[in-house]
DSSP file (Angstrom, degrees, kcal/mol; ACC not computed):
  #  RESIDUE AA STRUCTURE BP1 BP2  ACC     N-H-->O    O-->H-N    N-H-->O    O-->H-N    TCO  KAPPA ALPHA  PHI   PSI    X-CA   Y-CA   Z-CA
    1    1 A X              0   0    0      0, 0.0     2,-0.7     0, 0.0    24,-0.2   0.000 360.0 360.0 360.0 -32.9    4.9  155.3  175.5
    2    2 A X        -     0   0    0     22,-2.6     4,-0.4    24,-0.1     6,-0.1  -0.773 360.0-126.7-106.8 132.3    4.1  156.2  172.1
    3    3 A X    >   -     0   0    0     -2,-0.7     3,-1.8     4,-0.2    -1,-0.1   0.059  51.7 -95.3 -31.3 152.0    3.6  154.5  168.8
    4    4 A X  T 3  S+     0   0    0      1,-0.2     2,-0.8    21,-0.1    20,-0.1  -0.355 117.7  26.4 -45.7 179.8    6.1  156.2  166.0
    5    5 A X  T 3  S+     0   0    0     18,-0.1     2,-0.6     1,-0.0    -1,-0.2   0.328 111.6 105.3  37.3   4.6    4.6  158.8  164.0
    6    6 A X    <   -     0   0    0     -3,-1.8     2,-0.1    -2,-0.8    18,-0.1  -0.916  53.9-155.4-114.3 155.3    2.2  159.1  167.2
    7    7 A X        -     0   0    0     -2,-0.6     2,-0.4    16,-0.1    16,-0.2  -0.247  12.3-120.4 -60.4 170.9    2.2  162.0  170.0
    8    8 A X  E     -A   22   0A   0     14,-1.4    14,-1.1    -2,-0.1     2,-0.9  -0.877  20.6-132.8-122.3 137.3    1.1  162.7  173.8
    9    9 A X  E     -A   21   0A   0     -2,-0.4     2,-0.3    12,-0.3    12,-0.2  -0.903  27.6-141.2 -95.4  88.1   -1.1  164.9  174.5
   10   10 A X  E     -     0   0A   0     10,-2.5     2,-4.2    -2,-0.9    10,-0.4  -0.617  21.4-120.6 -70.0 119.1    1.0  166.8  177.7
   11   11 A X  E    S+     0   0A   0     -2,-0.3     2,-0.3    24,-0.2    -1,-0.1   0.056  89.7  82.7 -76.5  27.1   -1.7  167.9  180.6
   12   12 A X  E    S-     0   0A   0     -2,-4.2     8,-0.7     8,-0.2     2,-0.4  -0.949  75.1-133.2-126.9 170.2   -0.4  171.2  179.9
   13   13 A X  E     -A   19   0A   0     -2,-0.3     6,-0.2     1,-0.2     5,-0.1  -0.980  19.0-128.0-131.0 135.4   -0.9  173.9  177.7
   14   14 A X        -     0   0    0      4,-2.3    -1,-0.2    -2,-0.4     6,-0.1   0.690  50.0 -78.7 -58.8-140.3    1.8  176.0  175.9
   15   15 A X  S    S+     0   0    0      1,-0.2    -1,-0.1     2,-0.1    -2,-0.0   0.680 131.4  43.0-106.6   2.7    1.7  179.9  176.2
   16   16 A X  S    S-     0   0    0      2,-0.1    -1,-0.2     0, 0.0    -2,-0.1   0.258 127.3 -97.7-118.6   5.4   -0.9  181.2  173.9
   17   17 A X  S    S+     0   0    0      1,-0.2     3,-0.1    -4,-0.0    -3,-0.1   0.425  78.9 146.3 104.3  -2.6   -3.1  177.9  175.4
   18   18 A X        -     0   0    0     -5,-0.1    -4,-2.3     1,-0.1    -1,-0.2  -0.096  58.6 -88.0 -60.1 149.5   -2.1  175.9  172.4
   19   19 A X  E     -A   13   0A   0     -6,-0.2     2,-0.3    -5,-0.0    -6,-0.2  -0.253  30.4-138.3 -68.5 174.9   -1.7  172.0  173.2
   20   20 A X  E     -     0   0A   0     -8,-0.7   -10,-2.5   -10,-0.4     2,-0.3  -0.872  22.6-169.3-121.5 115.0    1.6  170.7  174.4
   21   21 A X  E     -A    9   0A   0     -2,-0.3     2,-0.4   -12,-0.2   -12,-0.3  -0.798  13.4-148.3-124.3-174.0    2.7  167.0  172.8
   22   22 A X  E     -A    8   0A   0    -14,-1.1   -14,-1.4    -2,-0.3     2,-0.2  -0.940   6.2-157.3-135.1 130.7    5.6  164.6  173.8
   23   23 A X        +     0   0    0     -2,-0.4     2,-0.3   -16,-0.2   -16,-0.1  -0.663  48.0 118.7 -79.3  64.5    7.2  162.5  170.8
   24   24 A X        -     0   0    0     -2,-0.2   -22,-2.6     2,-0.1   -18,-0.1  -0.797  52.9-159.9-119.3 174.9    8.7  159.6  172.7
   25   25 A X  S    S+     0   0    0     -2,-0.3     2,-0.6   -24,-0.2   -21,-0.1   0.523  70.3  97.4-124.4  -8.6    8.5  155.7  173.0
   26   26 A X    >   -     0   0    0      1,-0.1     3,-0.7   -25,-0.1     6,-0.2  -0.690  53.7-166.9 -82.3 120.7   10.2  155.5  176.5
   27   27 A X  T 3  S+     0   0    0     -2,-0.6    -1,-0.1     1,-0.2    -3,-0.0   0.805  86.9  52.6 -59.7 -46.7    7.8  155.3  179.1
   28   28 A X  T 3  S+     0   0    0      4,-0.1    -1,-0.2    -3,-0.0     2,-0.1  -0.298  77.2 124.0-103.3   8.8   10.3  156.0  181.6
   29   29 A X  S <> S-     0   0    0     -3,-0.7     4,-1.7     1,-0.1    -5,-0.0  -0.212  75.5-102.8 -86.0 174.6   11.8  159.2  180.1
   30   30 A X  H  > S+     0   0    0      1,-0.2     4,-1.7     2,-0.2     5,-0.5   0.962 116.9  42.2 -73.7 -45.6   11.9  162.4  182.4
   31   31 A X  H  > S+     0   0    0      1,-0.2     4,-2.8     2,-0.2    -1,-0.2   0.945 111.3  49.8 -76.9 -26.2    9.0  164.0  180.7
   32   32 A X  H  4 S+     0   0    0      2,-0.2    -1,-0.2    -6,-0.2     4,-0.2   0.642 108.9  51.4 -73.4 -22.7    6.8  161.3  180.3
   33   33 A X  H >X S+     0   0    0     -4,-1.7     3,-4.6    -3,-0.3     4,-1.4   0.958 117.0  45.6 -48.7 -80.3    7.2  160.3  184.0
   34   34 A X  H 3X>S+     0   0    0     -4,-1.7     4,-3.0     1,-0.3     5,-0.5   0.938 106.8  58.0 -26.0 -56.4    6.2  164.5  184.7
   35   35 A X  H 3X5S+     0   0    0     -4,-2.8     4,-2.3    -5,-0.5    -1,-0.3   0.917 109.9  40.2 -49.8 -33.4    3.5  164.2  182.3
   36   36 A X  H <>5S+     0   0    0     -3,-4.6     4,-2.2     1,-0.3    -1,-0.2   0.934 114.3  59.3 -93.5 -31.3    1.7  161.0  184.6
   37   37 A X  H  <5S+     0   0    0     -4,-1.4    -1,-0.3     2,-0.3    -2,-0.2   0.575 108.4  40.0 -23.5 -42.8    2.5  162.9  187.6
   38   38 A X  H  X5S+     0   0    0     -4,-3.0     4,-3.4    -5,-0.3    -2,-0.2   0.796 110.3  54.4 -94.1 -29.2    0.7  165.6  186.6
   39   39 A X  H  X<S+     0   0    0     -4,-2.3     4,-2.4    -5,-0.5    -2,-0.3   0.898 108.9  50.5 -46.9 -52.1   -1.8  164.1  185.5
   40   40 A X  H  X S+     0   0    0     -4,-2.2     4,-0.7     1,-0.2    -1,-0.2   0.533 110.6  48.5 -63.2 -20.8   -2.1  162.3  188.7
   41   41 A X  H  > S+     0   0    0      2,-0.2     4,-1.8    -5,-0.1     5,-0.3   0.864 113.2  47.8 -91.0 -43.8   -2.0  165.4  190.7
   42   42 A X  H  X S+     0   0    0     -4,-3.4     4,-1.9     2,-0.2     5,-0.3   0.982 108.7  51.9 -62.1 -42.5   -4.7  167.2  188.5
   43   43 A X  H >X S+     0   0    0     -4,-2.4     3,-2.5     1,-0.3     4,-2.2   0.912 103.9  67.4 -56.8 -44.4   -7.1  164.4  188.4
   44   44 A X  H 3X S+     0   0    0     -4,-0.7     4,-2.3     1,-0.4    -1,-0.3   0.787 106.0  34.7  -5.4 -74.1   -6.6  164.6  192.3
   45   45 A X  H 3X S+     0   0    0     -4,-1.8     4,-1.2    -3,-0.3    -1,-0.4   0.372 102.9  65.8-100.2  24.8   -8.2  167.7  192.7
   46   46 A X  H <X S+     0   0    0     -3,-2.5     4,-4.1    -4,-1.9     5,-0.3   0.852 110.2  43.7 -60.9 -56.6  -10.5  167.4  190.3
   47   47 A X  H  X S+     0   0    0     -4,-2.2     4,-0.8    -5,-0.3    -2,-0.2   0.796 116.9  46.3  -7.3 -65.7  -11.6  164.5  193.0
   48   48 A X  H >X S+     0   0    0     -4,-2.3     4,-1.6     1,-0.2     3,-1.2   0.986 114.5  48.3 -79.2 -59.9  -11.0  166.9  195.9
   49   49 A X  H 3X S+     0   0    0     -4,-1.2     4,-2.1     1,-0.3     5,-0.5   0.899 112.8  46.2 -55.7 -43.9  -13.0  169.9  194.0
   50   50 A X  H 3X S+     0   0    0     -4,-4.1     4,-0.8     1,-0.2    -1,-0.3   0.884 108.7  55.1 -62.0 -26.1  -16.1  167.6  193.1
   51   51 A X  H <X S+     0   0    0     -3,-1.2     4,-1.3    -4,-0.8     5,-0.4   0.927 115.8  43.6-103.1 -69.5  -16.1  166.3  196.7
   52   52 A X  H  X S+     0   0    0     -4,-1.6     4,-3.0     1,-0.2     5,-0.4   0.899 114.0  43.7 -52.2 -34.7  -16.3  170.3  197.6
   53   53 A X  H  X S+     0   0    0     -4,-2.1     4,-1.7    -5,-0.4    -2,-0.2   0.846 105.3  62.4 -79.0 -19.5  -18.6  171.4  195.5
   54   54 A X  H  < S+     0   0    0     -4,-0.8    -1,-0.2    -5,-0.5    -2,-0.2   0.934 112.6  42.4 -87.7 -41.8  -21.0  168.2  196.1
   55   55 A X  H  X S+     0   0    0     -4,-1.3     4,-0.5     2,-0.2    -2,-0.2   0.591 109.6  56.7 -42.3 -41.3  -21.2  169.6  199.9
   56   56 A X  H >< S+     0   0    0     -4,-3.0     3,-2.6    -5,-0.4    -2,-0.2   0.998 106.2  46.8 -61.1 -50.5  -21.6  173.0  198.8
   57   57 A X  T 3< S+     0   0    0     -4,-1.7    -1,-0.2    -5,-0.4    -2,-0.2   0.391 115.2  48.3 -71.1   4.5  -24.8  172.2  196.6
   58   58 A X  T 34 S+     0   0    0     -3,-0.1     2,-0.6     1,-0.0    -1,-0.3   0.610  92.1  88.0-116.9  -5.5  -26.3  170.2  199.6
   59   59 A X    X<  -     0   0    0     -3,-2.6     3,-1.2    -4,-0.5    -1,-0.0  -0.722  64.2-161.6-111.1 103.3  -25.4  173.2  202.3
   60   60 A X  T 3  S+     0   0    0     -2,-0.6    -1,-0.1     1,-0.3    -3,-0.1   0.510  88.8  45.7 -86.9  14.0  -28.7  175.4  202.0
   61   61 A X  T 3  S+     0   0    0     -5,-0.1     2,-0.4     2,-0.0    -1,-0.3  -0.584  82.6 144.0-139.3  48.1  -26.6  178.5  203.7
   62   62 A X    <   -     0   0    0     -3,-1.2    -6,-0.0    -6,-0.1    -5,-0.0  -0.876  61.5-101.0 -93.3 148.0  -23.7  178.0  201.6
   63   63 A X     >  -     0   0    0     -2,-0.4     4,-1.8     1,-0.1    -2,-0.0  -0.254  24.0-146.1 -42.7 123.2  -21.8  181.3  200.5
   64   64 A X  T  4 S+     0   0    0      2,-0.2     4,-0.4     1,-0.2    -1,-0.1   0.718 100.4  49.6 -74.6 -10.6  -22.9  182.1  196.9
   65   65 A X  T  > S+     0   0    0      2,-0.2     4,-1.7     3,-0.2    -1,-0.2   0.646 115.0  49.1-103.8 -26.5  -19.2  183.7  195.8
   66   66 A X  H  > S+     0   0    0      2,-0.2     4,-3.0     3,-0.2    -2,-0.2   0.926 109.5  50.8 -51.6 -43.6  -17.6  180.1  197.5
   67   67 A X  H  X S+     0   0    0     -4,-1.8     4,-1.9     2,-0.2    -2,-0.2   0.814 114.2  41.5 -62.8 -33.4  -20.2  178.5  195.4
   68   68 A X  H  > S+     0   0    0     -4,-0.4     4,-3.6     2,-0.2     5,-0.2   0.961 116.0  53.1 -77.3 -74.2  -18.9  180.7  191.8
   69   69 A X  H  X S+     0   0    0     -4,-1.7     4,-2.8     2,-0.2    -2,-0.2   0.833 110.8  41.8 -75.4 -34.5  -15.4  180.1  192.9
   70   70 A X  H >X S+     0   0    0     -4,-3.0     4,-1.2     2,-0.2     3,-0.9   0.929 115.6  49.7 -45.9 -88.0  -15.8  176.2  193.3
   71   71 A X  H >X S+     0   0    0     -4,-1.9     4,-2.1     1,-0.3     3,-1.1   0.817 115.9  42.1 -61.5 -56.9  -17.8  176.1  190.1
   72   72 A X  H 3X S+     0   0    0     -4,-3.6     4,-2.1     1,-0.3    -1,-0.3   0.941 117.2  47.6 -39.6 -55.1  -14.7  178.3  188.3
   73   73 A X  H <X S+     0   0    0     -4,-2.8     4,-1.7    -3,-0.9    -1,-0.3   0.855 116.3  50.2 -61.2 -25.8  -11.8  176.0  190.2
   74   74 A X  H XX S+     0   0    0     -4,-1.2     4,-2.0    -3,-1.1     3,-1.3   0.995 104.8  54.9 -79.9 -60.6  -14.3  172.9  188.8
   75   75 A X  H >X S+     0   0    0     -4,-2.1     3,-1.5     1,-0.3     4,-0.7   0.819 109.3  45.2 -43.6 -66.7  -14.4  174.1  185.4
   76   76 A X  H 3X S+     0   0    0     -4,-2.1     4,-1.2     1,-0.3    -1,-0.3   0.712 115.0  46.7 -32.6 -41.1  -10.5  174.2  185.0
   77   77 A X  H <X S+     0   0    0     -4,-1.7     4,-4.9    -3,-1.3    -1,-0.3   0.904 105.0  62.0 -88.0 -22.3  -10.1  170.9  186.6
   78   78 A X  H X< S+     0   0    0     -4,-2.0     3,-1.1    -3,-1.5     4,-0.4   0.934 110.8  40.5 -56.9 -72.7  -13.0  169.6  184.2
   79   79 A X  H 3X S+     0   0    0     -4,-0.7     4,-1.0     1,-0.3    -1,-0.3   0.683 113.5  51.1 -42.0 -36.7  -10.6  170.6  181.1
   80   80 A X  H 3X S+     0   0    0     -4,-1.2     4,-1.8    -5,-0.2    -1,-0.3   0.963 110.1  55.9 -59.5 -52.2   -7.6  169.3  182.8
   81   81 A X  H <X S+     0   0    0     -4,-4.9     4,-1.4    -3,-1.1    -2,-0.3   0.833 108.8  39.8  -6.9 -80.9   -9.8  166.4  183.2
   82   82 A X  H  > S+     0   0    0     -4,-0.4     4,-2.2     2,-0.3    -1,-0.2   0.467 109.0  62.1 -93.9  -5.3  -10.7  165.8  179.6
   83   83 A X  H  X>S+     0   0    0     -4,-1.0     4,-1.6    -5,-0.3     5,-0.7   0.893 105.8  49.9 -74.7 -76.4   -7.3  166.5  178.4
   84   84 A X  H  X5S+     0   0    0     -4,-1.8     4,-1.4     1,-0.2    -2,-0.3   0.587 107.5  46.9  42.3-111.2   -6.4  163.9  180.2
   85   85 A X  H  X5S+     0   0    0     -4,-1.4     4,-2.0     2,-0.2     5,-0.5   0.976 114.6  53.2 -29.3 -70.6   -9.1  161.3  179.0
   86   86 A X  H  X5S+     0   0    0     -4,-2.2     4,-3.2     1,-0.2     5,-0.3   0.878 108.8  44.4 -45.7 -45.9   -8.1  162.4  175.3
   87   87 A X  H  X5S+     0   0    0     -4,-1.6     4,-2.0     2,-0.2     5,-0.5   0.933 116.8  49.4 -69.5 -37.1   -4.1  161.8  175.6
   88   88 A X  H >X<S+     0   0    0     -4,-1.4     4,-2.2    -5,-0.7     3,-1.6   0.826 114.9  49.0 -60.9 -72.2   -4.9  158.2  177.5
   89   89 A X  H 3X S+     0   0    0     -4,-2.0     4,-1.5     1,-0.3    -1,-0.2   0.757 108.5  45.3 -41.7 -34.2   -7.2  157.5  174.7
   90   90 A X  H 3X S+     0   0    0     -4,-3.2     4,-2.8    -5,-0.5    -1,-0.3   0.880 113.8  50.4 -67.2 -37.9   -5.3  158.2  172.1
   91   91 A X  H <X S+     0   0    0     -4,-2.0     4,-1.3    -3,-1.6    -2,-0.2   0.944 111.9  47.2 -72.6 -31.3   -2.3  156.3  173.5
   92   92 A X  H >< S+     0   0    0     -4,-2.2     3,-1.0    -5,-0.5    -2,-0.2   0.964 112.1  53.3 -75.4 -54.4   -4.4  153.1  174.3
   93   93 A X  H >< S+     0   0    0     -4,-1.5     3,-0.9    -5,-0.4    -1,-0.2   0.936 107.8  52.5 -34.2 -53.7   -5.6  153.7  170.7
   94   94 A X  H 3< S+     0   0    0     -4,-2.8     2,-0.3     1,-0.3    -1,-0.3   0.723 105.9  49.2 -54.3 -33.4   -1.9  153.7  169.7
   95   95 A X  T << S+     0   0    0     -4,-1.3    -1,-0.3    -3,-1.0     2,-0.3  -0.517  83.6 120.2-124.2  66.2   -0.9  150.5  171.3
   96   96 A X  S <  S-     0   0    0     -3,-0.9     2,-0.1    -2,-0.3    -3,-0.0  -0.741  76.3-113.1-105.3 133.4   -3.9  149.0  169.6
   97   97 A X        -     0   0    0     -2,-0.3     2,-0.8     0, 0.0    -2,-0.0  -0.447  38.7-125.8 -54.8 177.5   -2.6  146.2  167.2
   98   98 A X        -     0   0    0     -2,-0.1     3,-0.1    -3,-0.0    -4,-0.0  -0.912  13.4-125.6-134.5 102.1   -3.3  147.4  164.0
   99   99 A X        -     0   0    0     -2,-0.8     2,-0.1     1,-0.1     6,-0.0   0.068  26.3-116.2  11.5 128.5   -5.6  145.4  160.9
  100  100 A X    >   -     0   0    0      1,-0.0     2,-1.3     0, 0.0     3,-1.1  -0.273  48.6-102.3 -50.7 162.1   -4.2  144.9  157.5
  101  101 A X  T 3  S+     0   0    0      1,-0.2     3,-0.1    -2,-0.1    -3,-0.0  -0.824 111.0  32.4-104.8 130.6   -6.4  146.8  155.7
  102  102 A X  T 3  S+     0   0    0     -2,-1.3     2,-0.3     1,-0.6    -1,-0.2   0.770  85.0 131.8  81.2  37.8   -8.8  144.7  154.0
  103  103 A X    <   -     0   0    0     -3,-1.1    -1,-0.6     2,-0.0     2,-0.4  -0.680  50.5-140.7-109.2 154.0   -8.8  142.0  156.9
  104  104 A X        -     0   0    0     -2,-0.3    -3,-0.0    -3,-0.1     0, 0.0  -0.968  14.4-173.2-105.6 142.8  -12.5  140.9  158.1
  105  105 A X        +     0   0    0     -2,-0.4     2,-0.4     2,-0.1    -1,-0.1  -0.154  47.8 116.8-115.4  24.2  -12.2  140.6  161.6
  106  106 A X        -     0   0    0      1,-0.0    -2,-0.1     2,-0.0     2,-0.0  -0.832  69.1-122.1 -84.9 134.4  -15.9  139.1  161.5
  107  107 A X              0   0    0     -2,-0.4    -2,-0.1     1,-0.1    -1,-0.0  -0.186 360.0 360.0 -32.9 151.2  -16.2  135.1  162.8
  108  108 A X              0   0    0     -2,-0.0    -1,-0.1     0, 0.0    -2,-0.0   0.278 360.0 360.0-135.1 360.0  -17.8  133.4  160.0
């Protein structure tokens, strides 16, 4: 799944909150299967949180301490979120071919 020399960005975070990477090229290995899995579950409730929180903010007698605790559970999934984004981008980045350096890639 990953170039050499590149990492995964794991949709977790280690114990002091530092990120978490995967070195492999196997797609199909046991952590890299976890890793899309989890991914797939967090983006999931981000889904299901926006979905709440979009009901709350239209509900003109909604609880204001439901309304805080949606917005907390939304911030967390937002960062789960954008971890996320970053490790796909970087891997799509990865399996970029890659330019000599000091090709033009302009039409002429």
């Amino acid at each position: 799944m990953t170039a050499p020399n590149e990492l995964r960005l794991l949709p977790w975070s280690g114990p002091s909150g530092k990120p978490c990477y995967l070195s492999t090229d196997d797609r199909d290995s046991f952590m890299s299967r976890l890793a899309d899995n989890i991914e797939a579950v967090q983006l999931g409730t981000a889904a299901a949180l926006l979905e709440q929180v979009s009901e709350s903010l239209t509900n003109p007698g909604a609880d204001p301490d439901e309304t805080r605790r949606l917005t907390k559970e939304l911030a967390g999934a937002l960062l789960d979120v954008l971890r996320v984004a970053t490790s796909r981008g970087h891997l799509l980045a990865a399996r970029q071919p890659q330019e000599p350096e000091g090709t033009d890639t302009k039409q002429r």
